[in-house]
N, C-alpha and C positions, 0 to 999 in steps of 0.2 A: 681632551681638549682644554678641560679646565685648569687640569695639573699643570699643560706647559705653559699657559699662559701666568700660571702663579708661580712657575719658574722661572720663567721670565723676567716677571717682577721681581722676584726676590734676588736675579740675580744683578738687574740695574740697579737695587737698593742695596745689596752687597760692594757693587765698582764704587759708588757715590760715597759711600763710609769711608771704602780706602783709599778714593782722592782727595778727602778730608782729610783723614790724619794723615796722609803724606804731604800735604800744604802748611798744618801744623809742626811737622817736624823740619820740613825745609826753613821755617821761621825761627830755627833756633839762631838765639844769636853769638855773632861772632866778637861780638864786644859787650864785653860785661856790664851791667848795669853800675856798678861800684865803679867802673874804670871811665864809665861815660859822664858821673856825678864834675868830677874834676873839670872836663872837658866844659861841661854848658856854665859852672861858673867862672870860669876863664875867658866864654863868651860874654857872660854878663855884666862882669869887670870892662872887659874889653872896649863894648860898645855904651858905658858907663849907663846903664839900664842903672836905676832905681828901681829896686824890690822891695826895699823897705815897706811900702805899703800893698804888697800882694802878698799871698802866702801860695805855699806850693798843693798844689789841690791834687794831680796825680802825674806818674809816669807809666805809660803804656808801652807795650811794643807793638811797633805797628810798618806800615811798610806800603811801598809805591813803585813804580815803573824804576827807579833809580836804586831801591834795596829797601832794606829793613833798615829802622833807625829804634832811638829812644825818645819817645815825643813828654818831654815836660810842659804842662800844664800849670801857668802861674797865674789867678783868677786872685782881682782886686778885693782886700779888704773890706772895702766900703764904695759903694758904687760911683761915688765921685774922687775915687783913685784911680781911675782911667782905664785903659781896656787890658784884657784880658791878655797875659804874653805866651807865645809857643813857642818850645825851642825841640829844635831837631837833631839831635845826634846819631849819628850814620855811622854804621859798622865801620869804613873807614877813617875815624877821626873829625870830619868834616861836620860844621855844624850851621845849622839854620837858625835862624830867630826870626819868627812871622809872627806878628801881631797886627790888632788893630791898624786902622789909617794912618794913625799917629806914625806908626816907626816902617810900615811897609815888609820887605821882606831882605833880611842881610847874610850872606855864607860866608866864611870862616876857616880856616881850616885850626 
């Protein structure tokens, strides 16, 4: 009785690994990081963001009901450079920039 119960378990901890790494690999992405660069500074030009006083602190890949994207991460130099800017680049070209109150949220293609 013991045995099947620790087969049991080993095998819902077996399912649980490989609907991880199948989650992880469905996340690969379809737009290259290098190709998504071009894109969010075209947005940033675009909607004449000033970044001169933020630096780029990171980009992730990360993902929502709507797909995978490339989330950059622009956090202010000095705390009285204003808030923190995200910008979203989406496997299809399409791009987001949310930040603080200040700019709200604007898409892009």
């Amino acid at each position: 009785m013991k045995r099947v119960v620790f087969l049991l378990i080993a095998m819902f901890f077996c399912f649980g690994l490989i609907q991880n790494f199948s989650r992880a690999y469905a996340q690969t992405p379809t737009l290259a990081l290098k190709d998504s660069i071009p894109l969010a500074e075209k947005a940033i030009s675009k909607e004449k963001l000033d970044v001169s006083s933020h630096f780029l602190y990171s980009i992730t890949l990360s993902g929502s009901g709507k797909g995978n994207y490339w989330y950059y991460t622009y956090r202010p130099k000095t705390p009285s450079a204003g808030d923190t800017i995200y910008i979203k680049v989406y496997m299809d070209g399409e791009v987001e920039i949310v930040s603080g109150p200040r700019w709200g949220t604007r898409r892009m293609r």
